[in-house]
ZAKOLLUM-617132 format. One record per residue: x, y, z of N, C-alpha, C in turn. Coordinates in Angstrom, 1 decimal. Each point is the difference from the previous one (the first is absolute). Example, Ala and Ser with C-alpha at 12.3 -4.5 7.8 and 13.67 -1.06 7.14 Angstrom:
2
<node <13.2 -5.7 7.8> <-0.9 1.2 0.0> <0.9 1.2 0.0>>
<node <-0.4 1.1 -0.7> <0.9 1.1 0.0> <-0.8 1.1 0.8>>
This chain:
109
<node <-29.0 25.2 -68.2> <0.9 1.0 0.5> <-0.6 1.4 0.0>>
<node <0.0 0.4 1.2> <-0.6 1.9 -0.1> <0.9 0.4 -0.4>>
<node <-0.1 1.4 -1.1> <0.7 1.1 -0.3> <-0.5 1.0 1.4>>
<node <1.5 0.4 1.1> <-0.6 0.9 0.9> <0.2 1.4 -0.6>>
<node <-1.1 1.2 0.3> <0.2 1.2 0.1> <0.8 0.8 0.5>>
<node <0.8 0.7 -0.3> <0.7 0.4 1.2> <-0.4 1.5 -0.4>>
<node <0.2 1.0 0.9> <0.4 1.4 0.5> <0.8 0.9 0.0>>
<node <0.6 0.4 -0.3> <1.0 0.9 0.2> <-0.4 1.8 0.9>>
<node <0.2 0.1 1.1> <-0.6 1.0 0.5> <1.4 1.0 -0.2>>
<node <0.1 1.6 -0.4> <0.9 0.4 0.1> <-0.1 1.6 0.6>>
<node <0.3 0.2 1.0> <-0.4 1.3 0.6> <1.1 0.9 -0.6>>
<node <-0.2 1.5 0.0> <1.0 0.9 -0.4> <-0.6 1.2 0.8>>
<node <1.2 0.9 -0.9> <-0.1 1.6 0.9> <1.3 0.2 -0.8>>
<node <-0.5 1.1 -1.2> <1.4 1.1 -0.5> <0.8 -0.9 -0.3>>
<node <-0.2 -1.2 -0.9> <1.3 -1.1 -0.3> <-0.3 -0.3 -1.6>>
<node <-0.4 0.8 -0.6> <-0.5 -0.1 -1.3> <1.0 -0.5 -0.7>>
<node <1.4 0.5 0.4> <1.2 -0.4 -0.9> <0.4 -1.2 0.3>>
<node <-0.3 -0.9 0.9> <0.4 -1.8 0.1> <-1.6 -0.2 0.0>>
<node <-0.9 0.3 -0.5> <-1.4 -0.8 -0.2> <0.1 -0.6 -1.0>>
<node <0.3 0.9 -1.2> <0.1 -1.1 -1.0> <0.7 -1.3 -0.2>>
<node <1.1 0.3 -0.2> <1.0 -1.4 0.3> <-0.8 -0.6 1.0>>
<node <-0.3 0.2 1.5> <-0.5 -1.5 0.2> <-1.2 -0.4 -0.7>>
<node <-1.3 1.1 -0.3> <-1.0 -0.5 -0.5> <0.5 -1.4 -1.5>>
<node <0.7 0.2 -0.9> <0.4 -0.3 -0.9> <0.7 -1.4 0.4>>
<node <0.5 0.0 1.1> <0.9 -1.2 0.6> <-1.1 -1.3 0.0>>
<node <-0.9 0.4 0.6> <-1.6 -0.7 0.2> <-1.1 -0.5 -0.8>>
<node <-0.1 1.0 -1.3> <-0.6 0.1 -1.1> <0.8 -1.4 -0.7>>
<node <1.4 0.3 0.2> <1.0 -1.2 -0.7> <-0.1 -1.1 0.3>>
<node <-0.5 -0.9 0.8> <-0.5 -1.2 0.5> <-0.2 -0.9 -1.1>>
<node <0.8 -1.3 0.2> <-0.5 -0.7 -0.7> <-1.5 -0.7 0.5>>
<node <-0.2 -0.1 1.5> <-1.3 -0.5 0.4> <-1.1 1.3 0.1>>
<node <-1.2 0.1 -1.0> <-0.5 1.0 -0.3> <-1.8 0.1 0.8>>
<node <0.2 -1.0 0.6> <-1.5 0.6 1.0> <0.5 0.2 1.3>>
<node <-0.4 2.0 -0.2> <0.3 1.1 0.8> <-0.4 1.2 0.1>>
<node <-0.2 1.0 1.0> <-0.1 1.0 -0.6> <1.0 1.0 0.8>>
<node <0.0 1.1 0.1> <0.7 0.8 0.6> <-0.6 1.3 0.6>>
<node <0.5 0.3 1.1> <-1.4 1.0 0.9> <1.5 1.1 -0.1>>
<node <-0.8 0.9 -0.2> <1.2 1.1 0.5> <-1.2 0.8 0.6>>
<node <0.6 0.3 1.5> <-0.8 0.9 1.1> <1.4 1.7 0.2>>
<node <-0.5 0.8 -1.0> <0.6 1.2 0.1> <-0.5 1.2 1.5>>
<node <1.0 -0.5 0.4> <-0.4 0.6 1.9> <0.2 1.6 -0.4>>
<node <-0.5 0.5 -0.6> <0.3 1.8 -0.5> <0.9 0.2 -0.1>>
<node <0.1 -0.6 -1.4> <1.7 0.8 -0.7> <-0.7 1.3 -1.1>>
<node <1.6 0.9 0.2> <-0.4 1.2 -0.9> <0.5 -0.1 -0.8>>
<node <0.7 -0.7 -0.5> <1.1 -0.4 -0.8> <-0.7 -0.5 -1.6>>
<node <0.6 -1.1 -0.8> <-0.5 -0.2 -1.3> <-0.7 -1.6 0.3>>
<node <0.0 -0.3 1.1> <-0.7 -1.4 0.2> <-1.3 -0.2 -0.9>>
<node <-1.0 0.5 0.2> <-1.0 -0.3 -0.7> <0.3 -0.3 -1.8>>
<node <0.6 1.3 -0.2> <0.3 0.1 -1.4> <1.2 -1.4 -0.5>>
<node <0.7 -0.1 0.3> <0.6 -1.4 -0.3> <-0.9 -1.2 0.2>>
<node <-0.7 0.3 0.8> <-1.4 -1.8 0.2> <-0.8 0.4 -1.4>>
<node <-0.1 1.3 -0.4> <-0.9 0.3 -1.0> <0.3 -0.3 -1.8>>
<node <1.6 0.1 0.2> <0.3 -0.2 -0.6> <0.8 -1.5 -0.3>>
<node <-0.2 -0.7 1.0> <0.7 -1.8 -0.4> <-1.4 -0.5 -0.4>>
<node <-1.1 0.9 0.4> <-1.5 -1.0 -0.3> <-0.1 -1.4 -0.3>>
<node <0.0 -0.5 0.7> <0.1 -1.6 0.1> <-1.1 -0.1 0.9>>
<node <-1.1 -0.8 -0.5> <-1.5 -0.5 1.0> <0.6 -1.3 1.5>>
<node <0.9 -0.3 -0.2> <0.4 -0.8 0.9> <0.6 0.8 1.3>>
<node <-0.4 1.5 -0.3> <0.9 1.1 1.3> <-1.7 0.7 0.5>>
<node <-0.1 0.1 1.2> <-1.2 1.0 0.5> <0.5 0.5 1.4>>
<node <-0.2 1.5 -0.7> <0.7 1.5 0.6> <-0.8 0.4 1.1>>
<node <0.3 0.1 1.0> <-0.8 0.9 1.3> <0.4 1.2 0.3>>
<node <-0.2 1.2 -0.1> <0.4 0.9 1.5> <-0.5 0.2 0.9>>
<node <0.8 0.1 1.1> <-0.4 0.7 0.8> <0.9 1.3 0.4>>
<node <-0.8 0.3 1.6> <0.8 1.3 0.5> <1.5 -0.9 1.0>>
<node <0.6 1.2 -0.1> <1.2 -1.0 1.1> <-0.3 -0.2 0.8>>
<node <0.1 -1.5 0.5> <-0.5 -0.7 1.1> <1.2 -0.5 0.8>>
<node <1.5 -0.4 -1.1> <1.2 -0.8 0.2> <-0.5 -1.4 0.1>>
<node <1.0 -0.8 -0.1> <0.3 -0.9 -1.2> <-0.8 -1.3 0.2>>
<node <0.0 -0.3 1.6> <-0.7 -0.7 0.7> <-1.6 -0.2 -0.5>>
<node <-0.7 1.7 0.3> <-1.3 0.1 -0.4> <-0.3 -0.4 -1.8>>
<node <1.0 0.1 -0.6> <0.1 -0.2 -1.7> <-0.3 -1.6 -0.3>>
<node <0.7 -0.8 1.4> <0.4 -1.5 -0.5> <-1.4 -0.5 0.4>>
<node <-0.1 0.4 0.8> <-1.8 -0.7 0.9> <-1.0 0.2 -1.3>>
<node <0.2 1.7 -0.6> <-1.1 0.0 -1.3> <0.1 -1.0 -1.1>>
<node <1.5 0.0 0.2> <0.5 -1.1 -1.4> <-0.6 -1.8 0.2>>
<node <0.3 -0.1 1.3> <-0.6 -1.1 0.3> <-1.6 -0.3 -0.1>>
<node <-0.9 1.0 0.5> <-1.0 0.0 -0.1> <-0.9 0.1 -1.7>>
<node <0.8 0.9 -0.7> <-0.1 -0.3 -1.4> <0.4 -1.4 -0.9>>
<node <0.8 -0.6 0.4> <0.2 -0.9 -0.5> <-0.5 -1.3 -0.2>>
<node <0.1 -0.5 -1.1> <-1.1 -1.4 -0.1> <0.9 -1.3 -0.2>>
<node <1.3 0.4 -0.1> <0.4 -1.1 -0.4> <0.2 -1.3 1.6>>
<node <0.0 -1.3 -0.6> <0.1 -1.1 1.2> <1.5 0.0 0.9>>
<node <0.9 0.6 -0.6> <1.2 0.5 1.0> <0.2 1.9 -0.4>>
<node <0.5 0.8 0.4> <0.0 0.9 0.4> <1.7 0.4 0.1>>
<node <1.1 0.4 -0.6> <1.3 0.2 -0.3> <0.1 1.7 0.5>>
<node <0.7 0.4 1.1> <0.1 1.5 -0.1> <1.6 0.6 -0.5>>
<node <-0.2 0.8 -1.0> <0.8 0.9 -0.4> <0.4 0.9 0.2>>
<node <1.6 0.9 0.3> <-0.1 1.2 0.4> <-0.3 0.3 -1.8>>
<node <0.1 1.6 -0.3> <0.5 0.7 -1.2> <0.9 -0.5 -0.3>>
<node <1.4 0.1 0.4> <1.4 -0.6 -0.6> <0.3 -1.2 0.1>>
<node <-1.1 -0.6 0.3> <0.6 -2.0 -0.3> <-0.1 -0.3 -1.6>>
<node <1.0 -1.1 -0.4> <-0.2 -0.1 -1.0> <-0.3 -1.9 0.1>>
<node <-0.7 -0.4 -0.9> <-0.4 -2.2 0.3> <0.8 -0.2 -1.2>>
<node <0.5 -1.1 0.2> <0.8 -0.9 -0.8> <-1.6 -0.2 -0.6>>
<node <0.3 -0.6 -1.7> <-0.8 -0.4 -0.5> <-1.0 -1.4 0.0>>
<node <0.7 -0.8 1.1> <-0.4 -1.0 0.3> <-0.7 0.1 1.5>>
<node <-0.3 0.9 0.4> <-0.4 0.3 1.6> <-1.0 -0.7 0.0>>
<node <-1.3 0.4 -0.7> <-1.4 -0.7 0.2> <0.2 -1.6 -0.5>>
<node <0.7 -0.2 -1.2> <0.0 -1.6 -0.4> <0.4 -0.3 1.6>>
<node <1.3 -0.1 0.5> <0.7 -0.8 0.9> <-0.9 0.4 1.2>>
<node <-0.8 0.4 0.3> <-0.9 -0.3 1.0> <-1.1 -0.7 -0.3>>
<node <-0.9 0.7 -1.7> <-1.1 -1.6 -0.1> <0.6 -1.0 0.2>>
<node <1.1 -0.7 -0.8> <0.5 -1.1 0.4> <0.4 -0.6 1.4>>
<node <0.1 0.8 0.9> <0.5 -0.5 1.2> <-1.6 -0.2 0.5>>
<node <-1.0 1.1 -0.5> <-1.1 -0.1 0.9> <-0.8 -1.5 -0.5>>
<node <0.7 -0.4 -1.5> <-1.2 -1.2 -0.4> <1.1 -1.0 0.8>>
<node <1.1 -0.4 0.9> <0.3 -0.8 0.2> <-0.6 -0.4 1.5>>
<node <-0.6 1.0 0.6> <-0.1 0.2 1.3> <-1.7 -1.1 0.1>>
């Protein structure tokens, strides 16, 4: 049975105040091979500093200049390694069984 990788790609812009909660929603997983991309599309805001301060190696931070949100998701995609690929806005939050209930659907397939 493969354990799959998954992704989490999460574009932003100026949304510092719902990053956390979702980052944290994600982190909370019971199925734990993942990582989480956050592609900061040029925020002025405290984005960076909140990614700096949850420090968790399972998150890698990008910026760029604003591109909008589109151009953020293609980076996110392109950085990403895991075998499925999950896109997030900033204000989503995952039940803690998101990743389990898809390995399992994906080991039945």
């Amino acid at each position: 049975m493969k354990n799959y990788f998954f992704s989490f790609v999460i574009p932003t812009y100026n949304r510092s105040h719902f990053l956390k909660k979702t980052i944290s929603s994600l982190l909370n997983q019971k199925y734990k091979h993942f990582e989480i991309i956050i592609i900061d599309d040029g925020s002025t805001d405290s984005t960076r500093q909140i990614i700096d301060e949850i420090n968790d190696p399972k998150i890698r931070y990008f910026f760029q200049k604003n591109q909008e949100r589109g151009v953020a998701r293609n980076m996110g995609f392109l950085k990403a390694k895991g075998d499925y690929v999950n896109f997030f806005d900033s204000d989503d939050i995952a039940y803690d069984n998101h990743l389990q209930t898809a390995n399992n659907i994906l080991q039945k397939s």
